[in-house]
NULUM-154188 format. One record per residue (C-alpha): residue number from 0; residue in three letters; x, y, z. Coordinates in steps of 0.5 Angstrom, whole numbers. Each point is the difference from the previous one (the first is absolute). Layout:
<sites>
<site NUM "ALA" <X Y Z>>
...
</sites>
This chain:
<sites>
<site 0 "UNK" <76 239 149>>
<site 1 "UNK" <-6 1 4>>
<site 2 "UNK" <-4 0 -8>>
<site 3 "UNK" <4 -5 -2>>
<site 4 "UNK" <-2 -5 6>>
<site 5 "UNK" <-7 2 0>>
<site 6 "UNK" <0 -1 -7>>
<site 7 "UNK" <2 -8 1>>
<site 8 "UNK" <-5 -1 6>>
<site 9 "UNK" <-6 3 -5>>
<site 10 "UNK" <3 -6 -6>>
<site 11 "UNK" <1 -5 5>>
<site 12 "UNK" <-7 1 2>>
<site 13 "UNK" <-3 0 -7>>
<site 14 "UNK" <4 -6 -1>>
<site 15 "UNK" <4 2 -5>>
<site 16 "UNK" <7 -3 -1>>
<site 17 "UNK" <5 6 -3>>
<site 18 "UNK" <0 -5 -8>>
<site 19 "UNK" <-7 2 0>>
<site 20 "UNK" <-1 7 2>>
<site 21 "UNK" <5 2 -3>>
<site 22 "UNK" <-2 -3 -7>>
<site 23 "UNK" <-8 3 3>>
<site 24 "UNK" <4 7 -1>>
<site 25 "UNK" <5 -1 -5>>
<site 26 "UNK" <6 2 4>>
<site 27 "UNK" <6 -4 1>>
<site 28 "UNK" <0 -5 5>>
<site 29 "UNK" <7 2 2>>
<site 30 "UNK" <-3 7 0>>
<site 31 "UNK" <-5 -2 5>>
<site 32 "UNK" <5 -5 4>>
<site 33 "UNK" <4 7 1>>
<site 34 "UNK" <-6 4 2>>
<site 35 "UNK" <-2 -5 6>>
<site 36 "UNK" <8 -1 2>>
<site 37 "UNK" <3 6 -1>>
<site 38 "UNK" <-6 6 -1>>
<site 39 "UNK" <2 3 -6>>
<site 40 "UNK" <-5 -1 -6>>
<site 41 "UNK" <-2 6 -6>>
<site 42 "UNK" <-6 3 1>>
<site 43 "UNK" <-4 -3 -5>>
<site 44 "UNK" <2 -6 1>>
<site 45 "UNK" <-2 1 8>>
<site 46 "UNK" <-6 3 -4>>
<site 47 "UNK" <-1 -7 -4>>
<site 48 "UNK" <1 -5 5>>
<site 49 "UNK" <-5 4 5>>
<site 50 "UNK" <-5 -1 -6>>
<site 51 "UNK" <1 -6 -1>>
<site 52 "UNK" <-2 -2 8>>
<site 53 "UNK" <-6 4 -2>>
<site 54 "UNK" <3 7 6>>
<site 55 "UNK" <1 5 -5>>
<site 56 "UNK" <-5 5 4>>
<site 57 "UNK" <4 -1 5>>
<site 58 "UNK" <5 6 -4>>
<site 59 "UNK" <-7 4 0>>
<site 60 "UNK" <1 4 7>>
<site 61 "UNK" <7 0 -1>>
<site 62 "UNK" <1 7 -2>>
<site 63 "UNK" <-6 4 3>>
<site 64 "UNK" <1 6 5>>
<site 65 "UNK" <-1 -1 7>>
<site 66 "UNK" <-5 0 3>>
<site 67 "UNK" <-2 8 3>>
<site 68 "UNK" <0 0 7>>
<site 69 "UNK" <-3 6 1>>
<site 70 "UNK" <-5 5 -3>>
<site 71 "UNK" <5 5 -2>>
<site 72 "UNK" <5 -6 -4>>
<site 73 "UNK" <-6 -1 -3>>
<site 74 "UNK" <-2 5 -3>>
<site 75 "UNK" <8 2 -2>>
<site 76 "UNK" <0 -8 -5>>
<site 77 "UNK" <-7 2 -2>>
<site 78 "UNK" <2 6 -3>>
<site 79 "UNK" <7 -2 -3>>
<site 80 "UNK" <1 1 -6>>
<site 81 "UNK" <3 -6 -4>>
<site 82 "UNK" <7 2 -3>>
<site 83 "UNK" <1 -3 -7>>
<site 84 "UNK" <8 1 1>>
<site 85 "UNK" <5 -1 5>>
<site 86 "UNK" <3 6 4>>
<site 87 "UNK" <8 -1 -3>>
</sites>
């Protein structure tokens, strides 16, 4: 629900009604109503409407690693190698 109300605030100080940010996004204006209501949304529409309130790069740091905080972790993500399948 945090997403969701902070989504609104973000809207609202843009200064779009639901009708036309969601028309701007071409999601459903009841698929966004649910979103700032209820906090459910698809992913690609979450994706769409944050485009459409032209934040999609906020998404960019969203799966990065944490930060090293010491030397040895570091090291340890540098030499990682990037699995190409899941273990089970």
């Amino acid at each position: 629900m945090l997403l969701a109300e902070r989504f609104k605030e973000l809207r609202l100080e843009a200064g779009f009604k639901r009708s036309t940010l969601a028309s701007k996004a071409g999601v459903s204006e009841s698929s966004l109503k649910r979103f700032e209501t209820t906090g459910q949304v698809s992913l690609q529409n979450l994706l769409r409407l944050t485009h459409a309130l032209g934040r999609l790069e906020d998404f960019a740091d969203l799966f990065n690693p944490p930060p090293a905080t010491t030397l040895t972790s570091l090291r340890k993500q540098a030499s990682v190698k990037m699995r190409k399948r899941g273990i089970r």
